[in-house]
Backbone as CSV, one residue per row, in Angstrom:
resi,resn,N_x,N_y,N_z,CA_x,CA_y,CA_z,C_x,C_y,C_z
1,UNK,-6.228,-14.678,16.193,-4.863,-15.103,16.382,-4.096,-14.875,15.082
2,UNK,-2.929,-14.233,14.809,-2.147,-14.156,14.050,-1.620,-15.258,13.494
3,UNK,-1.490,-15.157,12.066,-1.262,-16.324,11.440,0.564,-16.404,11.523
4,UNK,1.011,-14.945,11.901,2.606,-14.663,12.029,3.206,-15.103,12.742
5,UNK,4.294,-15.651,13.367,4.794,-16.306,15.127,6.057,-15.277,15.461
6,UNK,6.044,-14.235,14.446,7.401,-12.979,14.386,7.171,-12.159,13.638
7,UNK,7.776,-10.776,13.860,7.694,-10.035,13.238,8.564,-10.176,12.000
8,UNK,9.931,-10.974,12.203,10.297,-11.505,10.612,9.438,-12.122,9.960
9,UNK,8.740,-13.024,10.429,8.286,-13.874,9.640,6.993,-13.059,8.819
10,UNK,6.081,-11.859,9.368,5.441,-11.230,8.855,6.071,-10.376,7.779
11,UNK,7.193,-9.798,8.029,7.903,-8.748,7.573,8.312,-9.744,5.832
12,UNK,8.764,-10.933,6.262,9.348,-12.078,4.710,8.012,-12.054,3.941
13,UNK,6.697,-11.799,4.955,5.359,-12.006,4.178,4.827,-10.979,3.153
14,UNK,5.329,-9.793,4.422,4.913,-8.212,3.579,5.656,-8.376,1.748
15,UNK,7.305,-8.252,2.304,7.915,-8.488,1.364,7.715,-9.479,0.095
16,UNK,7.417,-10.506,0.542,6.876,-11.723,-0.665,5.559,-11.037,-1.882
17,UNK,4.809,-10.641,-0.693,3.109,-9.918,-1.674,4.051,-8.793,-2.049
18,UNK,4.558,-8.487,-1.633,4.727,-6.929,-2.881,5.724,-7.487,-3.850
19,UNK,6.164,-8.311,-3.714,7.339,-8.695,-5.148,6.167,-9.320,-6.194
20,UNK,5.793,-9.937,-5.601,4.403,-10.771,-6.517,3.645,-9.221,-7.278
21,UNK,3.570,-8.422,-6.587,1.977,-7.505,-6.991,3.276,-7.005,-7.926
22,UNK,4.048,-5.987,-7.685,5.343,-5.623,-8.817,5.614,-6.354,-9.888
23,UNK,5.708,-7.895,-10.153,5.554,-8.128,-10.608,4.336,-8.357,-11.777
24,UNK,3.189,-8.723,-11.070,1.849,-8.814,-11.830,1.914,-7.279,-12.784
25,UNK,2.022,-6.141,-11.810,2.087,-4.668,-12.415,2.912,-4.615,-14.193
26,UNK,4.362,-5.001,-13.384,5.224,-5.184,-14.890,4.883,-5.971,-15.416
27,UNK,4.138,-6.834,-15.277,3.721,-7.797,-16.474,2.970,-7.478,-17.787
28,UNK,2.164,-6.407,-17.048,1.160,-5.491,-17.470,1.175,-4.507,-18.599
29,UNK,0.682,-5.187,-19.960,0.845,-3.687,-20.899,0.294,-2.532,-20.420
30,UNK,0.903,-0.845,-20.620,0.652,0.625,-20.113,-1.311,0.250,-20.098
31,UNK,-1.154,-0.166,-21.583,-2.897,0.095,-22.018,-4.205,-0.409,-21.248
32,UNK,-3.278,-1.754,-20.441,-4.154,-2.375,-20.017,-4.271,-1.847,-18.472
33,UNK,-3.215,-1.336,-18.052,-3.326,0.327,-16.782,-4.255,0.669,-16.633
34,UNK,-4.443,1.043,-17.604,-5.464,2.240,-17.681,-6.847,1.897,-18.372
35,UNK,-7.342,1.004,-19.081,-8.318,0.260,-19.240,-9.099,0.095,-17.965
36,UNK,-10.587,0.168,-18.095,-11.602,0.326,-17.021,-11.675,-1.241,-16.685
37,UNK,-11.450,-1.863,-15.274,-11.525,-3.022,-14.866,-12.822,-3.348,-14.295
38,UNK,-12.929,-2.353,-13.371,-14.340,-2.841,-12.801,-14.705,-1.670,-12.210
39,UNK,-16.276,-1.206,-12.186,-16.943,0.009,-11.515,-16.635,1.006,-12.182
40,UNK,-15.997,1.188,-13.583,-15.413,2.584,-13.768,-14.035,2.665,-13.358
41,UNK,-13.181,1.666,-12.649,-11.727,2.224,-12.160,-10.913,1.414,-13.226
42,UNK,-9.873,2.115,-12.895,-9.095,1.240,-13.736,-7.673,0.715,-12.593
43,UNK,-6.589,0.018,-13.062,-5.687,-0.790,-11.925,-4.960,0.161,-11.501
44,UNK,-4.745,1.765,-12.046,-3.594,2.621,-11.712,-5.267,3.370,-10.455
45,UNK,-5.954,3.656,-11.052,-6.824,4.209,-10.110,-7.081,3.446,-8.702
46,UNK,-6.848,2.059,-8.696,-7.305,1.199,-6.944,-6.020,1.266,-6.792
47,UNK,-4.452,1.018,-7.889,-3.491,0.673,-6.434,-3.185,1.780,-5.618
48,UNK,-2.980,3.747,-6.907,-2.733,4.286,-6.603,-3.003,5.149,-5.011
49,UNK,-4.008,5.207,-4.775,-4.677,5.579,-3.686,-4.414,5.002,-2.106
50,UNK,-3.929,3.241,-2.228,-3.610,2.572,-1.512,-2.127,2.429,-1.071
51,UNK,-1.539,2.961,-2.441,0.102,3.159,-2.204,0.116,4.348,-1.388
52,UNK,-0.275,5.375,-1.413,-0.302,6.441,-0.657,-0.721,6.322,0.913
53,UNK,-1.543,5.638,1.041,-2.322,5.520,2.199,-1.291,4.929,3.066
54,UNK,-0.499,3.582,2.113,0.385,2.600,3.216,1.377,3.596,3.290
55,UNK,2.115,5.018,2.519,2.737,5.897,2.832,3.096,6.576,3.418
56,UNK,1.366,6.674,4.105,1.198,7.860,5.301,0.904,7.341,6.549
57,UNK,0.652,6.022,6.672,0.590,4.934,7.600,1.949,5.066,8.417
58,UNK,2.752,4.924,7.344,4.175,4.416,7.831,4.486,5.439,8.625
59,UNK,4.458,7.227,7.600,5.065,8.321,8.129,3.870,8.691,9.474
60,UNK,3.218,7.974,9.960,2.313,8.424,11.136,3.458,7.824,11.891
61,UNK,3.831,6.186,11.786,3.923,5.400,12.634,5.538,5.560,12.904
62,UNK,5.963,6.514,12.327,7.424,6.832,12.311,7.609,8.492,13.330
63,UNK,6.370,9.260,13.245,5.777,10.114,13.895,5.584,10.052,15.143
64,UNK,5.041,9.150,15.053,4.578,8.402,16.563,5.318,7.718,17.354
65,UNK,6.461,7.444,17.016,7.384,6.480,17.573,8.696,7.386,17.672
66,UNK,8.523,8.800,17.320,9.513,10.214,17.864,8.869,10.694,18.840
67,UNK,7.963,10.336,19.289,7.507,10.999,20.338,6.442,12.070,19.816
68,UNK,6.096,12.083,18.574,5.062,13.465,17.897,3.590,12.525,18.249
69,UNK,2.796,13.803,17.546,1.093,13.425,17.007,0.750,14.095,15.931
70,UNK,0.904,12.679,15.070,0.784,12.719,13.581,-0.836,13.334,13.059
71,UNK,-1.346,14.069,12.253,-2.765,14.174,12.197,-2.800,12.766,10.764
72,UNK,-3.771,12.834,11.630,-4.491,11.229,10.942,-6.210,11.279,10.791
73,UNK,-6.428,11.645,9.827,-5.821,11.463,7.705,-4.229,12.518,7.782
74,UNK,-3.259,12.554,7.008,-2.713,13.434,7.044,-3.639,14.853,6.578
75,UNK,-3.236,16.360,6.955,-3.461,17.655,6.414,-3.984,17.109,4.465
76,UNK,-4.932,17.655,4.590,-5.679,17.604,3.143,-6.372,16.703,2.919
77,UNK,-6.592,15.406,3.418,-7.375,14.194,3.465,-8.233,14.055,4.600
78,UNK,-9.267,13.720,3.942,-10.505,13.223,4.801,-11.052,11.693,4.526
């Protein structure tokens, strides 16, 4: 069961975590970017990958809702 009772009310949620994570980001000296956090990655290496992903999510679901068929991974991703 969804913890949401609307799609505003999810949508105020989306919005809330990403002002928070933007923030945490700018809080952030460059050095400490790029400094190895855990496993070998560093914080530009886990968000980057995930910013993209929610990117191509969207442009599927914007695809999909013209009436197309988006390839999903996009062309070049596996």
């Amino acid at each position: 069961m969804s913890r949401f009772s609307s799609k505003e009310e999810l949508l105020a949620n989306a919005e809330s975590a990403r002002t928070r994570l933007d923030t945490l980001l700018a809080a952030m000296p460059d050095d400490a970017k790029l400094a190895e956090a855990t496993d070998g990655m560093t914080t530009k290496d886990f968000v980057a990958p995930r910013t993209e992903w929610g990117r191509m999510a969207l442009s599927w679901y914007a695809q999909a809702k013209a009436g197309g068929s988006p390839a999903v991974p996009a062309e070049g991703y596996s």
